[in-house]
Structure formats: structure tokens, C-alpha cells
C-alpha positions as CSV (number, residue, x, y, z in Angstrom):
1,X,-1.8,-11.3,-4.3
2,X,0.1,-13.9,-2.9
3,X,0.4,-15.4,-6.7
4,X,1.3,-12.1,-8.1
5,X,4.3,-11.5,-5.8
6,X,5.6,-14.9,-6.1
7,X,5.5,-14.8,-10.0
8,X,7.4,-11.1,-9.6
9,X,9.7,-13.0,-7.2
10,X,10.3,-15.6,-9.6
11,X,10.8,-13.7,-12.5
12,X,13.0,-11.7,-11.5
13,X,15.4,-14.8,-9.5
14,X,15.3,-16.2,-13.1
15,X,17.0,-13.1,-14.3
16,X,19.4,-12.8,-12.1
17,X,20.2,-16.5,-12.1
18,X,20.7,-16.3,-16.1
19,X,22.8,-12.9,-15.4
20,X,25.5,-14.8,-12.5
21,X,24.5,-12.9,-10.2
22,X,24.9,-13.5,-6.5
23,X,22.0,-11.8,-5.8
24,X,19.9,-14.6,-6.6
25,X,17.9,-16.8,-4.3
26,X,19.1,-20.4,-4.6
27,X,17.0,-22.9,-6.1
28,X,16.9,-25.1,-3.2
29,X,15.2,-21.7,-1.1
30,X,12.9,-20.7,-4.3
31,X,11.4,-24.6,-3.9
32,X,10.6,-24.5,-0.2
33,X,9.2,-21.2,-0.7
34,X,6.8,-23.0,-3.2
35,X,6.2,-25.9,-0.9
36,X,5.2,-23.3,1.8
37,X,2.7,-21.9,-0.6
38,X,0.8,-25.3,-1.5
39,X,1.5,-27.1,1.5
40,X,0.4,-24.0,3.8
41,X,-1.8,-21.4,1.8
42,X,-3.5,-23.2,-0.1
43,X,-4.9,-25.8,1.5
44,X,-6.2,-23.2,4.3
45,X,-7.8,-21.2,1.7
46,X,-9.8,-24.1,0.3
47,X,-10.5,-25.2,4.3
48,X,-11.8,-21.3,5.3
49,X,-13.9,-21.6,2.1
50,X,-15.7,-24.8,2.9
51,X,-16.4,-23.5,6.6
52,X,-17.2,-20.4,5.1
53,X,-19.9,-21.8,2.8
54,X,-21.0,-24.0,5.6
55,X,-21.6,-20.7,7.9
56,X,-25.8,-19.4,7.9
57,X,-26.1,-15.9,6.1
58,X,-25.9,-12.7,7.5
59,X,-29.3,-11.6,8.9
60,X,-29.5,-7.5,9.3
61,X,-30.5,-6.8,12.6
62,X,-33.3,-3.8,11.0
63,X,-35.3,-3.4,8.3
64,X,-34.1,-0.8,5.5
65,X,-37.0,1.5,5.0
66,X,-38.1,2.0,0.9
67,X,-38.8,5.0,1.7
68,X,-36.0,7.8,0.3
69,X,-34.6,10.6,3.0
70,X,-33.1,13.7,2.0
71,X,-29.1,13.5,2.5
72,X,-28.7,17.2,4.1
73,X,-25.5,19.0,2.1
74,X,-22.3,18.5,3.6
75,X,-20.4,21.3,5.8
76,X,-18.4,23.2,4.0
77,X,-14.6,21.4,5.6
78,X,-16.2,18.4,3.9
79,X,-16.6,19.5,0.4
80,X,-14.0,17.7,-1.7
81,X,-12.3,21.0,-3.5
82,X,-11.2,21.6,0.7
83,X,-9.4,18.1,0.6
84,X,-8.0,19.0,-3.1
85,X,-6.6,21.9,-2.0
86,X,-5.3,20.8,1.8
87,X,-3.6,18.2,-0.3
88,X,-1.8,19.8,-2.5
89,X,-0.6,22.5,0.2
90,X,0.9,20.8,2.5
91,X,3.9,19.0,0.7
92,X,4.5,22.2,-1.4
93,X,4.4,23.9,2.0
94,X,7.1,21.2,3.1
95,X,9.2,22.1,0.2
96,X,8.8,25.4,0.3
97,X,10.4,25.9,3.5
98,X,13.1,22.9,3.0
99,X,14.1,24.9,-0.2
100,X,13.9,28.6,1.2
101,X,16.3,27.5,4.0
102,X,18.8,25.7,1.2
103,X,18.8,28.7,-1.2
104,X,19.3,31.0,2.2
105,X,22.5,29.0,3.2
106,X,23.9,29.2,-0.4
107,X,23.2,32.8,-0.7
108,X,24.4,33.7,2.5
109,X,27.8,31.3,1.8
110,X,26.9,29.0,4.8
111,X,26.8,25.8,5.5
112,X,23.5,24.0,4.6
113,X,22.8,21.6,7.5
114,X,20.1,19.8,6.8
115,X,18.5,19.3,10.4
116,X,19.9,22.3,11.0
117,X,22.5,21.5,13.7
């Protein structure tokens, strides 16, 4: 991710450099930035990886049975058509309401406040 976003970064400085715009990072703050990155990130990523590697594996504290359980079915508040539908109410619900109380304060030639103060 890190590489991503400085690449984004970069691209776009380069763009606005080549346009004159003032908006652009100077070069001199773009290099620093890239020192940071190989100076700093890097070499800690390569450091957590060797004492990473150098760590024992994970030992489970049980033993998994082979032996397959029935999975009783889930309550009905977890089925995923109740999260589809809670979803989808909630910001139209939001909306609703912001809307009926603009279209109100039109109708009724009043002043639309919109924290209603």
C-alpha cells in the first residue's frame, strides 16, 4: 500500500509540476519523502521478516476433531435478507425525512433551516 500511494502521490506532483502549478510538492520534499521510505520502511520490513522467520510456528492449543457437527440454522435477525433490508432503510429513511422537511419549508414559503434553528 505504501508503494501504491506514493506512486499516486508522485503521479500526480508530476502533473501538476508540468501544469505550473503551486500546488505541487517541491522536489527537494518529494526526495526526503523517498529517503524516508528506503531509509525507514524498508529496511524494517526486511528486519520484522527475518525475526519473523526466525520465530517457532504456531502450535493450536486443541485438537480439531474430524469428525463434522451440524451448524444449527441461524435466528431469524441473522439471516442476511434482514441486513439487506436494514441497510437499505436506514439512509433512505435519513433522506426521507431531510427531504419531507425541505419540500415542507418550500411549500409552506418558509425558510429552510437546515438544523432547524
Amino acid at each position: 500500500f505504501p508503494g501504491v500511494a506514493f506512486t499516486l502521490f508522485l503521479i500526480f506532483n508530476i502533473i501538476l509540476w508540468f501544469m505550473k502549478s503551486s500546488a505541487s510538492a517541491p522536489f527537494l520534499d518529494v526526495m526526503i519523502l523517498a529517503a524516508m521510505w528506503c531509509c525507514v520502511s524498508i529496511p524494517l520490513v526486511f528486519l520484522g521478516a527475518y525475526f519473523g522467520y526466525k520465530q517457532e510456528s504456531i502450535e493450536f492449543p486443541t485438537v480439531t476433531s474430524t469428525i463434522a457437527r451440524a451448524i444449527p440454522p441461524p435466528p431469524l435477525l441473522l439471516q442476511p435478507w434482514v441486513g439487506i433490508i436494514t441497510a437499505g432503510i436506514v439512509p433512505f429513511a435519513a433522506a426521507y425525512v431531510e427531504l419531507f422537511f425541505i419540500m415542507t419549508s418550500l411549500w409552506m414559503d418558509q425558510y429552510y433551516y437546515v438544523f432547524g434553528f
